[in-house]
N, C-alpha and C positions, 0 to 999 in steps of 0.2 A: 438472501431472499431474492427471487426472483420479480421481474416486474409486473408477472400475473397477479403473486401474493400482494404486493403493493398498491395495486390498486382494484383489488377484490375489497367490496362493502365489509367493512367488519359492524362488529356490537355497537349498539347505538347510534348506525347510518341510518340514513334514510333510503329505502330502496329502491332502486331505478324502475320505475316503472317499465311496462313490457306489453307487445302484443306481438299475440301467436296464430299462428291456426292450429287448431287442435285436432288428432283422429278422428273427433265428432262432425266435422267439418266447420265446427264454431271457432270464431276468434276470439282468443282469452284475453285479457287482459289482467296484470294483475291486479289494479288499483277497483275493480268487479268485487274484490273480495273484502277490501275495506269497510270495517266496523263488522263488517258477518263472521269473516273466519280467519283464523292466520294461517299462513301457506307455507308449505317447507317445497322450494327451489331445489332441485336436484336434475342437477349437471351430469350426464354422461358422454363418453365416446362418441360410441358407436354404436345402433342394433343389431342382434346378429352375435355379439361377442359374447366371450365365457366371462365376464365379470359384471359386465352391466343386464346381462339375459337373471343370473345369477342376484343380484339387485331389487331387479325389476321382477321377480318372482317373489322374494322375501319382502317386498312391498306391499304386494297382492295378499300376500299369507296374511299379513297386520294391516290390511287395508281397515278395518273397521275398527282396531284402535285409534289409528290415526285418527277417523270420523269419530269414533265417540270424545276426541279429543280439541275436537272442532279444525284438523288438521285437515287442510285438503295438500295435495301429493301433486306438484306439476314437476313430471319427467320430463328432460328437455333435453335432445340433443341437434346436430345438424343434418341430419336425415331428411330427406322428404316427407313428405307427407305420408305419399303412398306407403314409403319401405315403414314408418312407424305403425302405420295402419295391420300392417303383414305381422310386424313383430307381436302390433298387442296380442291380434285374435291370434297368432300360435301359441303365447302365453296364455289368453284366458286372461287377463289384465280388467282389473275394475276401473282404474284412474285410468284417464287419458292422458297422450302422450303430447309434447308441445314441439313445434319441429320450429327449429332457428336456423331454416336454410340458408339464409345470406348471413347467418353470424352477427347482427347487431344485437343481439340481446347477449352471446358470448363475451363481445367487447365491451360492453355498457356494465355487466358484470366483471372484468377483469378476468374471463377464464380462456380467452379463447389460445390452445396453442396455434402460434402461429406458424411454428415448424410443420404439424403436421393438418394444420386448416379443420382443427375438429376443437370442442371445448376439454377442458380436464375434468375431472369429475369434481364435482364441488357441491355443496350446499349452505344455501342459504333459507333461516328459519328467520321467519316475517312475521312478527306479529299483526295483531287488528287493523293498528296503525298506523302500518306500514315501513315498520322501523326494525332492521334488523337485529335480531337478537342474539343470533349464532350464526357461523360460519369455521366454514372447513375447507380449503380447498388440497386436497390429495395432490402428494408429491409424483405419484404417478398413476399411469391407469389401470394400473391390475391392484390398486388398493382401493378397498369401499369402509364405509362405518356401518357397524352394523345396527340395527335395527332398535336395542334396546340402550343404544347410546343417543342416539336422536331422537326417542321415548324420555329419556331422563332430561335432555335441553327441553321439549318439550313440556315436562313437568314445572318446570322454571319457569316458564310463562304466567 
């Protein structure tokens, strides 16, 4: 086990609070969502690449089960601002994207590699709470989960 996996929040953590700026130009926070909605965290790369462009489209496609599920969707990579901004509107993107330029909200999660100074792709599923209920963090970057497996942790709630 790596020392990312080690001290990545598992089930029944409490999740580190986080503030972002977001493509909207708002800064998120996610303790915002507490008692309204539980949030599923997802960690990627890069934008721009074949697996997280890939992701981040099949997100888009179930953007509104997620909402009918009271799920909101924060994408988060280390990217600027601006290049997330570039990425949404080429996709068409409903959810906004969270940019962790300086990497503290990678390292407060446990995802950041440090080899290559970007996060691993991970997620974490946050109840009302604010207590994790699920997590996954990806052995490497060209793996993602798909859509109707984080639909079923989601039914769990």
């Amino acid at each position: 086990m790596t020392k990312t996996e080690q001290t990545a929040p598992q089930a029944g953590d409490h999740a580190p609070d986080l503030t972002a700026k977001s493509t909207s130009g708002e800064t998120i926070t996610l303790s915002q969502f507490r008692g309204k909605k539980s949030v599923l965290l997802a960690f990627f790369p890069l934008a721009f690449t074949g697996t997280c462009t890939k992701e981040l489209q099949c997100f888009t496609e179930d953007y509104d089960e997620f909402a009918g599920k009271d799920v909101e969707i924060l994408p988060i990579s280390v990217d600027s601002t601006d290049s997330l901004k570039e990425f949404k509107n080429k996709l068409g993107m409903k959810t906004e994207l969270l940019s962790d330029f300086k990497r503290d909200i990678s390292r407060a999660y446990g995802v950041l590699n440090a080899e290559k100074f970007y996060s691993n792709r991970a997620y974490f599923l946050i109840d009302q709470m604010g207590v994790v209920r699920w997590s996954h963090v990806e052995t490497h970057g060209g793996l993602r989960r798909e859509n109707a497996e984080i639909l079923g942790h989601i039914a769990e709630l």
